[in-house]
C-alpha positions as CSV (number, residue, x, y, z in Angstrom):
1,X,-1.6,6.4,-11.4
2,X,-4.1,3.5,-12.0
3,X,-3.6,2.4,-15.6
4,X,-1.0,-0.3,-14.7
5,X,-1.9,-3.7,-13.5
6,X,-0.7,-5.1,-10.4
7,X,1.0,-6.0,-9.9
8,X,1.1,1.3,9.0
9,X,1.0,4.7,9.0
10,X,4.6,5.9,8.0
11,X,7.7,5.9,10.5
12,X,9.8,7.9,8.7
13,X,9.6,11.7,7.9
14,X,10.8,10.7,4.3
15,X,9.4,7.0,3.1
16,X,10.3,6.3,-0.3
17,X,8.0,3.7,-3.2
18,X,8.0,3.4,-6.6
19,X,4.1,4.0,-6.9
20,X,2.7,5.8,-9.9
21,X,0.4,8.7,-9.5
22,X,0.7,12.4,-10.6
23,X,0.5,15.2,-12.9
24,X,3.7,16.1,-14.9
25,X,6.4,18.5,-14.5
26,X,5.8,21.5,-13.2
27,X,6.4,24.2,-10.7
28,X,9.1,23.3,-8.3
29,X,10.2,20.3,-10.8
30,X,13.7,21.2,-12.1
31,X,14.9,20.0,-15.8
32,X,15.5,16.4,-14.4
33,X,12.4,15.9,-13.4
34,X,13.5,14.6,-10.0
35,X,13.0,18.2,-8.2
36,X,14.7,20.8,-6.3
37,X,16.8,22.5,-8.3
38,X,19.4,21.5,-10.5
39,X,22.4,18.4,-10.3
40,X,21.7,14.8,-10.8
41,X,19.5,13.4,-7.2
42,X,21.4,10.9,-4.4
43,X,21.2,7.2,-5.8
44,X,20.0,5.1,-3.5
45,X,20.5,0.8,-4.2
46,X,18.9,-1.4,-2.1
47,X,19.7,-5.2,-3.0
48,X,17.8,-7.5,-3.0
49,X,15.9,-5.3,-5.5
50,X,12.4,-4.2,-4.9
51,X,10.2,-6.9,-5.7
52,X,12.6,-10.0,-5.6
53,X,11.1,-13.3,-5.0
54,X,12.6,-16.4,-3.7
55,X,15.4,-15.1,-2.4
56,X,18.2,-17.6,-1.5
57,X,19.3,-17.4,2.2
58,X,23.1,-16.8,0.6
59,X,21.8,-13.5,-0.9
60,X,23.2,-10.1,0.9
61,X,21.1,-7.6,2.3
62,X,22.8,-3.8,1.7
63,X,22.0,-0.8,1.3
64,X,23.8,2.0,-0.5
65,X,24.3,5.2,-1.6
66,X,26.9,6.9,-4.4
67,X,27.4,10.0,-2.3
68,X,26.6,12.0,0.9
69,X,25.3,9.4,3.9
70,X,22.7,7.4,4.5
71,X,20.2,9.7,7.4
72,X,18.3,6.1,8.2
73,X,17.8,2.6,7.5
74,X,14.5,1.0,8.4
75,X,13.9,-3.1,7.7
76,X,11.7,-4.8,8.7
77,X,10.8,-8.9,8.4
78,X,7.4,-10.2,8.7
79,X,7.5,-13.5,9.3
80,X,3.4,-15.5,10.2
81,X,1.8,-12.0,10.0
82,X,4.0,-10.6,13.0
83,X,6.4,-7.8,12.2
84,X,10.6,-7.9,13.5
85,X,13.0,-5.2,13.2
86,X,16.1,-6.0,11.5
87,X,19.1,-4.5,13.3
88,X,21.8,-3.4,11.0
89,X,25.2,-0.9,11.3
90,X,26.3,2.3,8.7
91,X,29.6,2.1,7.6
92,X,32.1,4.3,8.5
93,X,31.6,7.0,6.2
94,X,27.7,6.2,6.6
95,X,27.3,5.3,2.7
96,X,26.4,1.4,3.6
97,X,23.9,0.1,5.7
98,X,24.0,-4.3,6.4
99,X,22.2,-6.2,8.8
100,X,23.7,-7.2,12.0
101,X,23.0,-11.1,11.2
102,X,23.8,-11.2,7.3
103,X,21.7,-14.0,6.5
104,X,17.9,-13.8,5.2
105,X,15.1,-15.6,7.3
106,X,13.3,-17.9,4.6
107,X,9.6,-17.8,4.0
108,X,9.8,-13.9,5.0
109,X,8.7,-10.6,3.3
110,X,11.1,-7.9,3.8
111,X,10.4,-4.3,3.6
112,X,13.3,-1.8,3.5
113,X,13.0,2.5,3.9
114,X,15.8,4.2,3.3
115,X,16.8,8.2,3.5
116,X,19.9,9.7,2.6
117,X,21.1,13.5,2.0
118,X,24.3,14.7,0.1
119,X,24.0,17.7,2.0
120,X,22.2,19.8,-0.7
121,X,19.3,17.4,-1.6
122,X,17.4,14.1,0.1
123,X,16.0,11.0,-1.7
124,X,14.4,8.0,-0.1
125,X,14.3,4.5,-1.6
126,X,11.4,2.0,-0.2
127,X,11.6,-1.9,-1.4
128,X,10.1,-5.1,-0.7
129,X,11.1,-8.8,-1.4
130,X,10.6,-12.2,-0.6
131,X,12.6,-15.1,0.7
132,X,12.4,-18.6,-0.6
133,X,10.1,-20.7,0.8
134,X,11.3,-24.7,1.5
135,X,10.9,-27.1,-1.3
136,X,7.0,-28.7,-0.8
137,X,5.8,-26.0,1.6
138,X,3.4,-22.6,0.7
139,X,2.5,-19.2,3.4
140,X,0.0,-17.0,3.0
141,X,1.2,-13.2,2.9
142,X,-1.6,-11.5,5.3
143,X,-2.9,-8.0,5.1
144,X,-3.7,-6.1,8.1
145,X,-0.9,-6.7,10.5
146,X,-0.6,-8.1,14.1
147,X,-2.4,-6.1,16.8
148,X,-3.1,-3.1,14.2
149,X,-6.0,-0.8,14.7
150,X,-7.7,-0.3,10.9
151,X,-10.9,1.6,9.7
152,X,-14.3,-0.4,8.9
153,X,-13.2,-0.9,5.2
154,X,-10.1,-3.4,6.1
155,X,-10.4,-6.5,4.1
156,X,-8.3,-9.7,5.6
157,X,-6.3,-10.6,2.7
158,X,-4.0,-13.6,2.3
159,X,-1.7,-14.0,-0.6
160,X,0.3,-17.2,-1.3
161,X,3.2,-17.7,-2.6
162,X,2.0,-20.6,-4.3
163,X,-0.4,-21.6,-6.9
164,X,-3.0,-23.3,-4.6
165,X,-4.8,-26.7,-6.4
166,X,-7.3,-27.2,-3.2
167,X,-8.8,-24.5,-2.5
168,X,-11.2,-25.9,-0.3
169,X,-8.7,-27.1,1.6
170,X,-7.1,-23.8,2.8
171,X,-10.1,-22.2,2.6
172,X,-11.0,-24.9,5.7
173,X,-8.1,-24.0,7.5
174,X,-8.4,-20.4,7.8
175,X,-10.7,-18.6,10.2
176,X,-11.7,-15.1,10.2
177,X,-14.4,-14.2,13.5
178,X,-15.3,-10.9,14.8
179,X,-16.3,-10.0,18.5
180,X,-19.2,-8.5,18.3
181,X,-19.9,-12.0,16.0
182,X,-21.1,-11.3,12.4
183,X,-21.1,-13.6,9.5
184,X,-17.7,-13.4,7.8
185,X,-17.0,-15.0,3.9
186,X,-14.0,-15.9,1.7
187,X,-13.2,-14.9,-1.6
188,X,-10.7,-16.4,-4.0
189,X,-9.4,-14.5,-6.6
190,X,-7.5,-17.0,-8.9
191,X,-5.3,-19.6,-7.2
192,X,-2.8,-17.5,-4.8
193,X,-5.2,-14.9,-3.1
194,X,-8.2,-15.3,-0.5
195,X,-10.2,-12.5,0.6
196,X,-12.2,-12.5,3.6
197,X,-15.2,-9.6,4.3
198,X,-18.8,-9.3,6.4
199,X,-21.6,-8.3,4.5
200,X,-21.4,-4.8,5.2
201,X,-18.7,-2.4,6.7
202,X,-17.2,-3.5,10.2
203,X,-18.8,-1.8,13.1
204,X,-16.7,0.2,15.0
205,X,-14.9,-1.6,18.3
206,X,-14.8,-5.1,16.4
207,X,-12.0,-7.0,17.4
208,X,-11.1,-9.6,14.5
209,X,-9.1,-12.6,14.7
210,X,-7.3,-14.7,11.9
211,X,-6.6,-18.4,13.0
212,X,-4.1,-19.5,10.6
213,X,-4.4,-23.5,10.5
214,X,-2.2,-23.7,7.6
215,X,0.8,-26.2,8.6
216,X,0.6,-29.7,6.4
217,X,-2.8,-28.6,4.9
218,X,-1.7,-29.9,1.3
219,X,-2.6,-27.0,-1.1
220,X,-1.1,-28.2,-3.9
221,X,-0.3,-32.1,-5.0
222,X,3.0,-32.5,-2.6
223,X,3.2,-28.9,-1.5
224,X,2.1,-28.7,2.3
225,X,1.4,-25.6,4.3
226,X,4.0,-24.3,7.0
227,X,2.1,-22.0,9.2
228,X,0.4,-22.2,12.6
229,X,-0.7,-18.9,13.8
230,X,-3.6,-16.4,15.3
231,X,-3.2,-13.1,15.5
232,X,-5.9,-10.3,16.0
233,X,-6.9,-6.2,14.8
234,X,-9.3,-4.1,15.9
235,X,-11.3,-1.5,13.9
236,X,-11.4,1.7,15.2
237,X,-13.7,4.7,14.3
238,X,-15.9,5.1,11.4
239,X,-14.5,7.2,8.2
240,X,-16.4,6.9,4.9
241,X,-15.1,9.3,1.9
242,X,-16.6,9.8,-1.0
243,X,-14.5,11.7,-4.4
244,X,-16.8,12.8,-7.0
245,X,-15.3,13.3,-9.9
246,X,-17.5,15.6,-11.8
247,X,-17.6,18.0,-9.1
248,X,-14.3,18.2,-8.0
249,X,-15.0,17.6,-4.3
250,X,-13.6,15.1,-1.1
251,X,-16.6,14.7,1.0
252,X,-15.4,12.7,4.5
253,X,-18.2,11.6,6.9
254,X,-17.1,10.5,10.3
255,X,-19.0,9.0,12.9
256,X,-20.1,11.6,15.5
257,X,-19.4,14.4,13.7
258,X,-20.8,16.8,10.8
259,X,-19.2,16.0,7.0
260,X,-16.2,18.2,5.6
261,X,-16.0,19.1,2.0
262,X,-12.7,19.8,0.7
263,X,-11.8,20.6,-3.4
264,X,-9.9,18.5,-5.3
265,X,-8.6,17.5,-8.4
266,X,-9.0,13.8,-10.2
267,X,-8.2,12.0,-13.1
268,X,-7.6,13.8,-16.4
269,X,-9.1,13.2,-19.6
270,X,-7.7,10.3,-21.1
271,X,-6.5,9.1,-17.8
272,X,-9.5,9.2,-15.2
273,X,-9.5,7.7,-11.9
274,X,-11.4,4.4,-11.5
275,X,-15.0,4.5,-9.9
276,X,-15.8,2.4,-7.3
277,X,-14.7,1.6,-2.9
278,X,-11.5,1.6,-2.5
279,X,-9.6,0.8,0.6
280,X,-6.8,3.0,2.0
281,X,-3.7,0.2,2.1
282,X,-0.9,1.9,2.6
283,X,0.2,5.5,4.1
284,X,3.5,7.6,3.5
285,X,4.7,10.5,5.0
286,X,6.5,11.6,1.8
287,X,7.0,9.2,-1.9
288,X,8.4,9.1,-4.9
289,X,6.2,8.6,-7.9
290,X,7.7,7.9,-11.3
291,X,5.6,7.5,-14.4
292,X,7.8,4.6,-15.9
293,X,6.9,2.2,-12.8
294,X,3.3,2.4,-13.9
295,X,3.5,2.5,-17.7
296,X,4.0,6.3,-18.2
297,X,7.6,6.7,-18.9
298,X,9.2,10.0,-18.9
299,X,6.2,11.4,-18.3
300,X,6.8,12.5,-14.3
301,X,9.1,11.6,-11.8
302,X,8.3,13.4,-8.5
303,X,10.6,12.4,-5.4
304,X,8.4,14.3,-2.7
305,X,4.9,13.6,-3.5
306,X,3.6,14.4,0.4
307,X,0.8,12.6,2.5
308,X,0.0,9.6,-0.3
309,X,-2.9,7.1,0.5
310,X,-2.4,4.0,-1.9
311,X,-6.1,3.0,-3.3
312,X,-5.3,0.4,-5.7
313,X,-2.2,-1.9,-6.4
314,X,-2.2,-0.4,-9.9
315,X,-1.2,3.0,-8.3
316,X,-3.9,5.0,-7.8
317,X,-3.2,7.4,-5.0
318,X,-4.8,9.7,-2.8
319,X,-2.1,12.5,-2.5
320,X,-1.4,15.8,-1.6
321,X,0.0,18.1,-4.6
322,X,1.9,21.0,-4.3
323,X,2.8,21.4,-7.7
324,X,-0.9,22.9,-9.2
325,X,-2.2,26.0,-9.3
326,X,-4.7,26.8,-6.5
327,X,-7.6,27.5,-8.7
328,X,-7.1,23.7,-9.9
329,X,-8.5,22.3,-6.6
330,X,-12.3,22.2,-7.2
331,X,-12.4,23.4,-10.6
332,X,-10.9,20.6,-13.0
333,X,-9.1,17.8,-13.2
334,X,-6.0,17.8,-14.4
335,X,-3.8,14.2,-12.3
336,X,-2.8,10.6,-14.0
337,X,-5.4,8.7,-12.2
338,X,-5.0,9.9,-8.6
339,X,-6.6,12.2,-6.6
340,X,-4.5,15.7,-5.5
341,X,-5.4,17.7,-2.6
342,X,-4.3,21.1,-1.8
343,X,-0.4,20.8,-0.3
344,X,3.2,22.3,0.0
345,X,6.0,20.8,-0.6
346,X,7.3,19.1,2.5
347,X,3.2,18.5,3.2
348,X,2.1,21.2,6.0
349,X,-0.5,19.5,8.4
350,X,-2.7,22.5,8.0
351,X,-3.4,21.7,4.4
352,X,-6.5,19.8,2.6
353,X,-4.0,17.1,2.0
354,X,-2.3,16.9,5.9
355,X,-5.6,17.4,7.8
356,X,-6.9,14.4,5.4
357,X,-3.8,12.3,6.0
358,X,-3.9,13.0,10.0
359,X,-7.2,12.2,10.6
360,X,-7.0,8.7,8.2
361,X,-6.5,5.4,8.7
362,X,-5.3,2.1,7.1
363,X,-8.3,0.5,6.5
364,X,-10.7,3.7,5.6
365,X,-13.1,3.6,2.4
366,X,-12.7,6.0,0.0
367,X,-15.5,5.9,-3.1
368,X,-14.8,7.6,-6.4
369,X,-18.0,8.3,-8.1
370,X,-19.2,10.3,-11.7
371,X,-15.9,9.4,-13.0
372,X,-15.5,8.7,-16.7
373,X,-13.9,5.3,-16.3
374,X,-15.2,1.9,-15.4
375,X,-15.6,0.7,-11.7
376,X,-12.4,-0.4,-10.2
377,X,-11.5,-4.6,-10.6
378,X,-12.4,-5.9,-6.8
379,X,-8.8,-7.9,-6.4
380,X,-7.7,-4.5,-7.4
381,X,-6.0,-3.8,-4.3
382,X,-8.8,-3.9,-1.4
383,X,-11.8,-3.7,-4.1
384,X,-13.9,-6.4,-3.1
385,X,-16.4,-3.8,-1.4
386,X,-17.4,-3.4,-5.5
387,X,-19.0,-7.0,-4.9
388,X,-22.4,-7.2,-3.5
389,X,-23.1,-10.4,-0.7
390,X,-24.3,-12.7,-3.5
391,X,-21.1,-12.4,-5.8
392,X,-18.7,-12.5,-3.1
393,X,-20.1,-15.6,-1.6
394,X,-20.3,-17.2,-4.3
395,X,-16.1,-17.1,-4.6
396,X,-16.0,-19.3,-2.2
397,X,-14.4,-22.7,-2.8
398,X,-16.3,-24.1,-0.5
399,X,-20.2,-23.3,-1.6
């Protein structure tokens, strides 16, 4: 889904995230709407709730589940753009899941997957939140991760958790350089995110580093920075895809070899999928999209949505679908914004949409074009390939 506003690869064979992208009921959807047959599905509560900020170091971290057992409990802290596992211990009848060390690490993102099965039927539950950050200080958030290997569309992205007054300031203090050297700018968008890109697509084999010079940089009027840190990813092969809309077709183009064409199905009428370069951001096994998270309501809830390849922050999703007739797939379009290929349910790698998923990366540029919607927003997720050289350099805060 892509109408609402914002607001690697998977370790788990079931990750769970309230993302919004789909077509309605259907096939294989029972009268709930959740899926697989009748009976109510396995609640699963993760507190802190998904998308929690400032987090107290007094708040509990759990995980539960009303029935059946919990199959695993993933958490993860990422702490000055390096990733932690959180070690935790199940109950003994499996239906809570704590952290070994109860209290929360402050001026960390948490992200927590979560499977459970009653036997009969599985859900999974994915959630992030924030922890407070000291009185006077401000991190940036930073997109890729440590030591990650991305395609030639990744973006360096820092958010803050702060309103940031001097821009130029932390603009300074952050440093983005590429081996093979090429010119690299910033970007603002408002006064809590900074974007940094070359003029074109990466070239394969680059390895980028981000110098984080952050720590008593004053941001704000009395609010001083807290981080020190470098940390480096590397770009691996070239992957370019291109959806066009009008013709119902996914045509990838990968360095070194000849392009595939696969059918698909976009946007319906009334909800079309955004034109425009898009960078893959995110990439789950198996999801649950519900239409309320993304201004839909009732209108779907799928638990199993299989191979999904976030686009936007809005929720637009490249996704396989299992729920539409064949005959859909290169014919017409029928989704809530996203883009469906072929699938079963589970996802079978030797589908459209598991072939796709396999041979992506985070990082990867997918391009929508002859859609009948405007061009996506460039802080829209990873959008800022949507900006030509002149306009992104002139974001800078620093001329």
């Amino acid at each position: 889904m892509r109408r609402a506003v914002a607001g690697a690869a998977a370790v788990l064979a079931l990750v769970a995230a309230l993302a919004g992208c789909g077509a309605g009921s259907g096939p294989g959807l029972g009268d709930d709407g959740a899926g697989g047959g009748p009976g109510r599905p396995v609640l699963i509560t993760i507190t802190p709730s998904d998308g929690s900020v400032e987090v107290g170091p007094g708040q509990e971290l759990e995980v539960r589940v009303d029935r059946g057992r919990l199959e695993s409990v993933k958490v993860v802290r990422t702490q000055d753009a390096r990733d932690e596992p959180v070690p935790g211990e199940l109950s003994g009848d499996g239906r809570r899941w704590r952290p070994v060390d109860g209290s929360l690490a402050l001026a960390a993102k948490y992200t927590v997957d979560a499977v459970a099965s009653d036997g009969e039927r599985r859900a999974a539950r994915h959630a992030t939140f924030t922890t407070l950050v000291p009185q006077e200080r401000f991190i940036g958030y930073v997109t890729p991760e440590n030591r990650a290997t991305v395609g030639t569309g990744m973006i360096v992205s820092l958010e803050f958790n702060r309103e940031i007054s001097d821009r130029a300031a932390v603009e300074r203090a952050v440093r983005v350089t590429a081996d093979p050297e090429v010119p690299v700018a910033a970007h603002w968008f408002g006064r809590d995110r900074l974007d940094f890109r070359p003029e074109e697509y990466w070239e394969p084999g680059t390895e980028v580093t981000v110098d984080l010079r952050l720590r008593d940089v004053e941001g704000a009027p009395g609010v001083f920075g807290l981080q020190r840190k470098a940390f480096t990813f590397t770009v691996g092969r070239s992957q370019v895809s291109t959806v066009d809309a009008a013709a119902h077709t996914l045509r990838v183009v990968r360095a070194g070899e000849e392009p595939v064409t696969v059918p698909v199905t976009a946007g319906a009428p009334g909800t079309t999928t955004y034109n425009g370069k898009m960078v893959v951001t995110e990439m789950l096994e198996i999801t649950r999209m519900d239409g309320s998270t993304v201004g839909f309501g009732g209108e779907y809830d799928i638990p199993d949505v299989p191979h999904a390849m976030r686009l936007t922050r809005s929720g637009t999703f490249l996704h396989g679908n299992y729920w539409a007739g064949a005959s859909v797939f290169g014919s017409s379009n029928v989704s809530h914004g996203c883009v469906g290929l072929r699938d079963v349910r589970g996802g079978g790698p030797s589908t459209p949409a598991g072939w796709f998923f396999d041979r992506s990366l985070i990082g990867d540029l997918v391009e929508v074009v002859n859609s009948d919607d405007r061009t996506v927003a460039p802080d829209n997720g990873l959008g800022g390939w949507n900006l030509d050289w002149r306009e992104w350099r002139a974001g800078s805060a620093l001329g």
